[in-house]
C-alpha positions as YAML, in Angstrom:
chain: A
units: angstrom
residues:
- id: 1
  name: UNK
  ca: [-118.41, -231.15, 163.70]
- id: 2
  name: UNK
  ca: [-119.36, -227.91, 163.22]
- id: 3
  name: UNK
  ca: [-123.05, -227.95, 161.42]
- id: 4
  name: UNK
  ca: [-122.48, -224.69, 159.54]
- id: 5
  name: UNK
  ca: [-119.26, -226.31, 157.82]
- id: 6
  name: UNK
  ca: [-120.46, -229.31, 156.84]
- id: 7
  name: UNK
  ca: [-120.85, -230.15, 153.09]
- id: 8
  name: UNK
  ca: [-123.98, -230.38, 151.32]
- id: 9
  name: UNK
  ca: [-125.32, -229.98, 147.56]
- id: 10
  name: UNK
  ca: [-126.35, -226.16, 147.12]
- id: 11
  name: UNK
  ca: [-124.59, -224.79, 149.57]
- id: 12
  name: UNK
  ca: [-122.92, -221.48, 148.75]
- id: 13
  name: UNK
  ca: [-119.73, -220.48, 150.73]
- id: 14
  name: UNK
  ca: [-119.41, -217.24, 152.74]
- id: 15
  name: UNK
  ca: [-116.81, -215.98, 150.49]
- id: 16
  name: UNK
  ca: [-119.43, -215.66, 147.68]
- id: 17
  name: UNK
  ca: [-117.68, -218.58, 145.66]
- id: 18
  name: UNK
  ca: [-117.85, -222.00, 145.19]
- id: 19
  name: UNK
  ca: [-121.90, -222.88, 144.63]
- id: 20
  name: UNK
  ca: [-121.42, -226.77, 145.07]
- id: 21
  name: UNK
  ca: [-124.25, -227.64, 143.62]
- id: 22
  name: UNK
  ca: [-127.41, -225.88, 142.34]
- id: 23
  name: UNK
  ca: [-129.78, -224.38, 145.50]
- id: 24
  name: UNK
  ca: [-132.21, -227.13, 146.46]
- id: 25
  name: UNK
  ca: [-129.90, -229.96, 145.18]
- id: 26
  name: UNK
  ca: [-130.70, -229.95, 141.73]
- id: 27
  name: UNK
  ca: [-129.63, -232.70, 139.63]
- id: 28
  name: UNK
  ca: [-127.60, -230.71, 137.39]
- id: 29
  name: UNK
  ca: [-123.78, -230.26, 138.86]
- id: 30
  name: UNK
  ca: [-121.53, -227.33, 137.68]
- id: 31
  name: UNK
  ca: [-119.81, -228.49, 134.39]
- id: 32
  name: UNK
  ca: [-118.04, -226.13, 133.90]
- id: 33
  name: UNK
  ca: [-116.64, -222.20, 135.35]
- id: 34
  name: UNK
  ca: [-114.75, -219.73, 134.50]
- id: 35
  name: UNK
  ca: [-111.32, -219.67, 137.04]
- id: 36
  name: UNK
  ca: [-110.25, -216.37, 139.08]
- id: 37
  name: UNK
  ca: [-108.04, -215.83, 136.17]
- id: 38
  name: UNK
  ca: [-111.15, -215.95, 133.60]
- id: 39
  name: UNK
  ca: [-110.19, -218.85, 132.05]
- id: 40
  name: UNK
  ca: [-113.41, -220.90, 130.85]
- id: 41
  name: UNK
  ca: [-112.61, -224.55, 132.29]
- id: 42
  name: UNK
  ca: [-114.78, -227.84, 131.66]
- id: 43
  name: UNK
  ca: [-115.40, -230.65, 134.26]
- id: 44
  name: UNK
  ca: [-116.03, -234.40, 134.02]
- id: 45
  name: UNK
  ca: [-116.71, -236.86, 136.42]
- id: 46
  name: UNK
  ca: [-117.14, -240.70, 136.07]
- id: 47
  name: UNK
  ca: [-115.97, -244.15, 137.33]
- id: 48
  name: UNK
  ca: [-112.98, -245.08, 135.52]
- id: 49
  name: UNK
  ca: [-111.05, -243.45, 132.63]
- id: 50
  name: UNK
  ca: [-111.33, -243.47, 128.78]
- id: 51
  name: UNK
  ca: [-108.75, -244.09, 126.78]
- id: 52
  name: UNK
  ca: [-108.89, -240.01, 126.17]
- id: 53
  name: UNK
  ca: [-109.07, -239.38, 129.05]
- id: 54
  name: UNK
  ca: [-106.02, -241.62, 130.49]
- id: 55
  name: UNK
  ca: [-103.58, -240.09, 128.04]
- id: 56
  name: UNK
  ca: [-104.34, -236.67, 128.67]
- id: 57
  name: UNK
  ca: [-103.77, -237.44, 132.45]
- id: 58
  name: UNK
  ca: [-100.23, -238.75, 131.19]
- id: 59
  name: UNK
  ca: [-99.94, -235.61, 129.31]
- id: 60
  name: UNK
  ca: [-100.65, -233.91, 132.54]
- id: 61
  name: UNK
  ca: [-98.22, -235.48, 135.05]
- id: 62
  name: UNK
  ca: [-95.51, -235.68, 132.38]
- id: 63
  name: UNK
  ca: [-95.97, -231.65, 132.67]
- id: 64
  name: UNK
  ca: [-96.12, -231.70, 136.75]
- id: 65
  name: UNK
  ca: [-93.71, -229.41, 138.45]
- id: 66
  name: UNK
  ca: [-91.89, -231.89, 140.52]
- id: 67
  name: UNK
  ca: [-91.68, -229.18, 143.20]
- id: 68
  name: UNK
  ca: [-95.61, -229.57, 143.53]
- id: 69
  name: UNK
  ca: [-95.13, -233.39, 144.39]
- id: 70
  name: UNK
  ca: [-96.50, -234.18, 147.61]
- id: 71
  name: UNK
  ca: [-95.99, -237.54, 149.36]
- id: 72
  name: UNK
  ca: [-94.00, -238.67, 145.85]
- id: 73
  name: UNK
  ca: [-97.09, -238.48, 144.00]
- id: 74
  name: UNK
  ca: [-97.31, -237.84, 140.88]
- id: 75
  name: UNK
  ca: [-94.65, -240.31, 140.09]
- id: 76
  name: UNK
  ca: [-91.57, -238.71, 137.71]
- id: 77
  name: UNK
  ca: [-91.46, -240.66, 134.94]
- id: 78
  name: UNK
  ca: [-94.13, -241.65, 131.70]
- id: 79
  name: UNK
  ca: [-94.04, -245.26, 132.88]
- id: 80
  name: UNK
  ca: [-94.54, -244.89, 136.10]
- id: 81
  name: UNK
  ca: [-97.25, -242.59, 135.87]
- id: 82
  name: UNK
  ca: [-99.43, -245.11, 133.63]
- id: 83
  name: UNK
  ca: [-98.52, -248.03, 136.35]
- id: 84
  name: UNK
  ca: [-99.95, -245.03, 139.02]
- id: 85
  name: UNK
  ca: [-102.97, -244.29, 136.67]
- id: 86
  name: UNK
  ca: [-103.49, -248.31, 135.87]
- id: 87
  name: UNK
  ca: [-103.68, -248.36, 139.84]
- id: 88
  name: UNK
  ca: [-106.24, -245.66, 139.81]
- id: 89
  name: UNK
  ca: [-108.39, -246.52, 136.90]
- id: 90
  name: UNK
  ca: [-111.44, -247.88, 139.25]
- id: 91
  name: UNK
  ca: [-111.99, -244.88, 141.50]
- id: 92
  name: UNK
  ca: [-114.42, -241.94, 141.39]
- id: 93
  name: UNK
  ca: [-112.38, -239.53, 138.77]
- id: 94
  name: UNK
  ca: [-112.98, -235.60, 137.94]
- id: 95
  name: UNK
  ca: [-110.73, -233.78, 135.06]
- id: 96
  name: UNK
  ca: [-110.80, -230.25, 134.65]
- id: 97
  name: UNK
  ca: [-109.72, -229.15, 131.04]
- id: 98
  name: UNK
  ca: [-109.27, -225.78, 129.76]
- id: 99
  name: UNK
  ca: [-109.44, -225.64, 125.53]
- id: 100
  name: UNK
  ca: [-109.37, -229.21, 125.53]
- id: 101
  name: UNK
  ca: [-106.12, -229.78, 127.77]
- id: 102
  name: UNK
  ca: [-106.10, -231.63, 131.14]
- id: 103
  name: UNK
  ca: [-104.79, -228.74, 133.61]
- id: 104
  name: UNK
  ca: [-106.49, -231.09, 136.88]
- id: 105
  name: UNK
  ca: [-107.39, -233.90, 138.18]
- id: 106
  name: UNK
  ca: [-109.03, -235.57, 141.25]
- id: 107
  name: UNK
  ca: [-109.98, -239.28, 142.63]
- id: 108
  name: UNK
  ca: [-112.10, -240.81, 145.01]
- id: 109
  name: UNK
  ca: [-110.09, -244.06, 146.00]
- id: 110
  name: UNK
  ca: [-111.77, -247.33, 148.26]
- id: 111
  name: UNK
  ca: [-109.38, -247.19, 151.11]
- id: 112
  name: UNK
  ca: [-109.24, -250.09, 153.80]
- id: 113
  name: UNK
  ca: [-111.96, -247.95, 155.93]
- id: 114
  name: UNK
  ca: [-115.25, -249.14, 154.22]
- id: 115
  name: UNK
  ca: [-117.03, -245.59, 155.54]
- id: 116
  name: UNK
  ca: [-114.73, -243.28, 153.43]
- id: 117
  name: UNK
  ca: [-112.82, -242.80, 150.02]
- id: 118
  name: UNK
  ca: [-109.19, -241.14, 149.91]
- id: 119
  name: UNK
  ca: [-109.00, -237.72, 147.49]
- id: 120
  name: UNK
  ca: [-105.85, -237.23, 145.94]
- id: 121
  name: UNK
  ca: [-106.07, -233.45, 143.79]
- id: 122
  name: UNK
  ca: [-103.74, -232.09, 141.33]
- id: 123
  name: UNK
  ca: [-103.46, -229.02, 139.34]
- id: 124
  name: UNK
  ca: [-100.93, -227.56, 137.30]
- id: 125
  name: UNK
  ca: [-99.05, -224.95, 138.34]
- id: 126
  name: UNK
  ca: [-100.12, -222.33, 135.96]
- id: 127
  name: UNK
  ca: [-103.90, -223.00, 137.12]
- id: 128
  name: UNK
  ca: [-102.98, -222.98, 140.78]
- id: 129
  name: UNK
  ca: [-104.05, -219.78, 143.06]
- id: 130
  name: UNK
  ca: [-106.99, -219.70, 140.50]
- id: 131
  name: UNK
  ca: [-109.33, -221.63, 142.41]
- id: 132
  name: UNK
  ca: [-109.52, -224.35, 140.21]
- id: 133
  name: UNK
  ca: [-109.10, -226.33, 142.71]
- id: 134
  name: UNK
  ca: [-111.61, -224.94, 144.80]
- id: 135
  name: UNK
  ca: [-114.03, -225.82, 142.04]
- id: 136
  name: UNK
  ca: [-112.66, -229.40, 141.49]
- id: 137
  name: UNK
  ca: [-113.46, -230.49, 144.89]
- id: 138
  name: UNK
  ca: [-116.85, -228.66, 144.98]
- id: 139
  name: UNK
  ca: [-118.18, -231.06, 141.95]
- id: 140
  name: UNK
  ca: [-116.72, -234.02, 143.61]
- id: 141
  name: UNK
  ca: [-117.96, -233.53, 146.88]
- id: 142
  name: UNK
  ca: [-121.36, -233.02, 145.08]
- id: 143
  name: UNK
  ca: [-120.70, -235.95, 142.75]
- id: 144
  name: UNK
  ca: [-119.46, -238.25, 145.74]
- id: 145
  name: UNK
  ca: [-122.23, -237.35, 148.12]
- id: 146
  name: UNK
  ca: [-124.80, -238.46, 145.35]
- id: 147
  name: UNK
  ca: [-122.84, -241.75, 144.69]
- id: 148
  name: UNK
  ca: [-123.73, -242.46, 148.58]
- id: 149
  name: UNK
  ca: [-119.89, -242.32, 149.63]
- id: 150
  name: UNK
  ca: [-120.04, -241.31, 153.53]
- id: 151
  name: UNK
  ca: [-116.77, -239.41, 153.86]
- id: 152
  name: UNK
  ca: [-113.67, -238.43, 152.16]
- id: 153
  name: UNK
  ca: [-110.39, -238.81, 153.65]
- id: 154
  name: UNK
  ca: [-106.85, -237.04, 152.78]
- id: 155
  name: UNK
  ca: [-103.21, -236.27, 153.70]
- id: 156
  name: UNK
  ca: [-102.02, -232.94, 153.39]
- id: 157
  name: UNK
  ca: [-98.63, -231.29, 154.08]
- id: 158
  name: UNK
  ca: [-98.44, -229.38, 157.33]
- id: 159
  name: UNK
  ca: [-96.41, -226.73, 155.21]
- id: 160
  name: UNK
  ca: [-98.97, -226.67, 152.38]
- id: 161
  name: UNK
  ca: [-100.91, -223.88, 153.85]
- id: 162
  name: UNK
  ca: [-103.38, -222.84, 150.37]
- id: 163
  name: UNK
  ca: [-104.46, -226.68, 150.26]
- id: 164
  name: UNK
  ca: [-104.97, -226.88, 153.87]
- id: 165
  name: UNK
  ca: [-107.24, -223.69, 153.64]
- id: 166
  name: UNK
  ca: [-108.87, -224.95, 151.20]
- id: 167
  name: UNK
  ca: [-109.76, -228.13, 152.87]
- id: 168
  name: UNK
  ca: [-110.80, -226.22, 155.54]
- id: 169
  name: UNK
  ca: [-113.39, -224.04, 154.05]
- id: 170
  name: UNK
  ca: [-114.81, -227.24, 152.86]
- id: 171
  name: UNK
  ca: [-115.77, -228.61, 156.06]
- id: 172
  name: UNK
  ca: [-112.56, -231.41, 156.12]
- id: 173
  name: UNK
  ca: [-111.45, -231.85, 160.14]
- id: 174
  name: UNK
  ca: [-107.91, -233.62, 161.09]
- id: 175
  name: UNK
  ca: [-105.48, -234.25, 162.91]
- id: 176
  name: UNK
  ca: [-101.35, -233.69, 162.77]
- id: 177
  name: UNK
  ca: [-100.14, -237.46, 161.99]
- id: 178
  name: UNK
  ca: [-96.46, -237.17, 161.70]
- id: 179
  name: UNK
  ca: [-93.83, -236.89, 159.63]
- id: 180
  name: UNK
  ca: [-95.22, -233.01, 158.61]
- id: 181
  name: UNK
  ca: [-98.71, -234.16, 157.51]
- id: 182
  name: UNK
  ca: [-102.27, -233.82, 158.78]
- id: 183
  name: UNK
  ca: [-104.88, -236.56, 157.91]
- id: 184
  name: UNK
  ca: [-108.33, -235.08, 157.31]
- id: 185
  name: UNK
  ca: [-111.58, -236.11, 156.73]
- id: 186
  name: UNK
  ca: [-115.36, -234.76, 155.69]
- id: 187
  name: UNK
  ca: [-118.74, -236.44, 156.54]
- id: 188
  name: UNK
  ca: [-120.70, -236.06, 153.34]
...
């Protein structure tokens, strides 16, 4: 892999945005930023959810545009989506909120490859092309490195070009698996 893409605390992007951690690896993580929109937004990170924290991810997904469903996820449906989130409730979780409101979310899932976790991302659509989700995966890159996970691993649509960019710029590296997806991953 290239060297000059790959993740690490404090690095700053070319593009001028996305400081993923503090220079020199400070222990202090971004908490919060304000979008490309100017929107002040708030991040969290933490193993498992609260109670809080769980319904405003219902909240959420009950709200998801099911024309920004990839792979079938979120699932349609309040029911389903708290079987999903009961499913998820162990992992490595990060919530964006914006005055108080859950507008993203991301997990770090165990997968059957002991050397990586699986990222799933969501954002509304109103927040998308804000990079919010730039900003998501910045903190839990950071937040994931320090928890010692090795890599991260992900499926993307072949057709979803802004998340594939994104990915990119990030340092992920894949490979087209079929049925119009890639499957990427990033050495932390």
């Amino acid at each position: 892999m290239d060297e000059t893409k790959r993740y690490s605390p404090g690095t700053v992007r070319s593009d001028g945005f996305g400081v993923t951690g503090p220079p020199g690896g400070s222990d202090s993580p971004p908490r919060s930023f304000l979008d490309a929109r100017g929107r002040y937004l708030q991040l969290s990170v933490g193993h498992g959810l609260s109670d809080e924290t769980y319904e405003g991810l219902v909240g959420m997904y009950d709200a998801f545009d099911p024309a920004d469903r990839a792979h079938g996820l979120p699932p349609l449906g309040t029911d389903t989506i708290r079987d999903w989130l009961d499913n998820l409730r162990s992992g490595l979780h990060l919530v964006a909120r914006h005055d108080g409101r859950v507008v993203g979310h991301a997990v770090l899932m165990a997968t059957r490859d002991e050397d990586a976790r699986e990222l799933a991302i969501f954002v509304l659509d109103s927040y998308q092309h804000a990079r919010v989700g730039s900003h998501m995966l910045e903190r839990l890159c950071w937040d994931a490195e320090r928890d010692g996970v090795p890599a991260i691993t992900l499926y993307v649509e072949a057709c979803n070009r802004p998340a594939r960019n994104l990915y990119r710029s990030m340092g992920f590296e894949g490979e087209y698996v079929g049925h119009g997806e890639l499957e990427l991953r990033l050495d932390l």
